[in-house]
C-alpha positions as CSV (number, residue, x, y, z in Angstrom):
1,X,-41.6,-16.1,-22.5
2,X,-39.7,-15.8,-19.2
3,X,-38.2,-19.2,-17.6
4,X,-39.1,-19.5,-13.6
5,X,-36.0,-19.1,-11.7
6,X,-34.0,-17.8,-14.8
7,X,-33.3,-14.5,-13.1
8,X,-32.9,-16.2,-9.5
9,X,-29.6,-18.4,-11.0
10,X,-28.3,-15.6,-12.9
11,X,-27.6,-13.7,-9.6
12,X,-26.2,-17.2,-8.1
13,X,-23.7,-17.0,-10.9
14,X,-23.0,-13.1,-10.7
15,X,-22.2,-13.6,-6.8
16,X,-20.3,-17.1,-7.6
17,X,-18.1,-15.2,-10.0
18,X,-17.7,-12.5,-7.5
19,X,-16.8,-14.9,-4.8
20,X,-14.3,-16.7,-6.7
21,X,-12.5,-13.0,-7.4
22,X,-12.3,-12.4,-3.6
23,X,-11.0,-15.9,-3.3
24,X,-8.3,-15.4,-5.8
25,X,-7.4,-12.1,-4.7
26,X,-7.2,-13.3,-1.2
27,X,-4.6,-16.1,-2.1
28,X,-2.4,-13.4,-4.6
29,X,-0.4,-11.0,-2.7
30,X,-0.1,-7.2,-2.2
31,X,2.0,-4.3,-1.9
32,X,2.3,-4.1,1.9
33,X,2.3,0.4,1.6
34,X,-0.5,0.6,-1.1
35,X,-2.2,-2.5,-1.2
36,X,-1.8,-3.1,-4.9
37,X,-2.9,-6.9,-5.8
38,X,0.2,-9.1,-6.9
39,X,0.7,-11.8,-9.5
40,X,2.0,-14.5,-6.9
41,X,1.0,-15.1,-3.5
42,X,4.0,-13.2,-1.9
43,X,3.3,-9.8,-0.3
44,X,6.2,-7.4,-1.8
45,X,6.4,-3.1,-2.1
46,X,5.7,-2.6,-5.8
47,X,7.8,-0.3,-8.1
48,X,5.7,2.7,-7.5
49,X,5.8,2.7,-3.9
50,X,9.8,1.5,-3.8
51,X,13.1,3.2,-5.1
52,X,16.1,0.9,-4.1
53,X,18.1,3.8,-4.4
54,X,16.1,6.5,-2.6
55,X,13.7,7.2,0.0
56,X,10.0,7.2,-0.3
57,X,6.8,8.4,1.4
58,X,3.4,7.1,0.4
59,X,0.6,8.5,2.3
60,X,-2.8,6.0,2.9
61,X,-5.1,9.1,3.2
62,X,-4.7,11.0,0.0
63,X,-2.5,8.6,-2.0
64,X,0.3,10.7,-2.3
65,X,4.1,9.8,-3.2
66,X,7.2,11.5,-2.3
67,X,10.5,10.9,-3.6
68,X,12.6,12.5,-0.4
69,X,16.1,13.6,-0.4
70,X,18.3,12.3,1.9
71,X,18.4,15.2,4.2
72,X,14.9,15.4,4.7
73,X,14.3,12.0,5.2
74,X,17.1,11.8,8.0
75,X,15.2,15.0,10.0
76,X,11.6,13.1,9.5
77,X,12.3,10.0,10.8
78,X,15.0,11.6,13.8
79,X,12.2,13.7,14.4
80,X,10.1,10.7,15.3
81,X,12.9,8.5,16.8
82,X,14.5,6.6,14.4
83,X,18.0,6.8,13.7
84,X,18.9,4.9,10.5
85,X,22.5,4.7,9.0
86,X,21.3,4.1,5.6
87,X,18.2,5.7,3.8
88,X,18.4,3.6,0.4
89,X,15.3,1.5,-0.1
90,X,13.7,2.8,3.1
91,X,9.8,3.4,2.1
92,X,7.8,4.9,5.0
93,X,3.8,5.1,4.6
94,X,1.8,7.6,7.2
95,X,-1.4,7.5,7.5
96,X,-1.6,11.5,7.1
97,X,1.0,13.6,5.3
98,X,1.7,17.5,5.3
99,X,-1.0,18.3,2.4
100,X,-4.2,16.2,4.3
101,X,-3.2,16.6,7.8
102,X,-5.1,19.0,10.2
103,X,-2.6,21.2,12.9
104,X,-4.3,18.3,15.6
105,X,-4.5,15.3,14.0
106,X,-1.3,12.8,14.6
107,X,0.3,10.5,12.4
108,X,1.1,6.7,12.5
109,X,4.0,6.0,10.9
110,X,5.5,2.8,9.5
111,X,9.1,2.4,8.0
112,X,10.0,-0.9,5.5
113,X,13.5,-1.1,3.7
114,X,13.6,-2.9,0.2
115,X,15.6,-6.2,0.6
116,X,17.1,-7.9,-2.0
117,X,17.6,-11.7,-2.0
């Protein structure tokens, strides 16, 4: 025996529920390099994408994280005209990285520093 309208409220539930997600997602916040949802409302750089102590590359194409060394991370960002006097907690996220890029294609390139307090 099948109720009239029983599958018609079914779906109102199913795209409730999924509305409610969005909603709640929406108001949580997220890791401003990977865009990893949050447990508070605060956008933050989440452990993976962060090292207080080092210097990190997270790419948006392929995902990839890189864990530079001082050195390197100095020539990269002189190379595209930044001069920072310290590297620690510097994260930069590029939208293309050396393993996904093609020889023409150019990179945007956004620097954040872990801050504490």
């Amino acid at each position: 025996m099948t109720v009239p309208g029983t599958a018609h409220n079914l779906c109102d539930v199913r795209r409730n529920t999924s509305a409610l997600r969005r909603h709640e997602q929406a108001e949580r916040g997220h890791c401003v390099v990977c865009g990893t949802i949050g447990t508070s409302e605060h956008d933050f750089i989440c452990a993976d994408c962060g090292d207080p102590l080092g210097t990190m590359l997270y790419c948006t194409a392929c995902g990839r994280r890189l864990a530079l060394d001082p050195a390197t991370a100095d020539a990269f960002l002189r190379d595209n005209g930044y001069d920072l006097d310290n590297l620690s907690g510097v994260v930069m996220k590029v939208t293309r990285c050396s393993r996904c890029m093609a020889d023409d294609e150019t990179v945007d390139l956004s620097i954040y520093r872990l801050r504490f307090g």
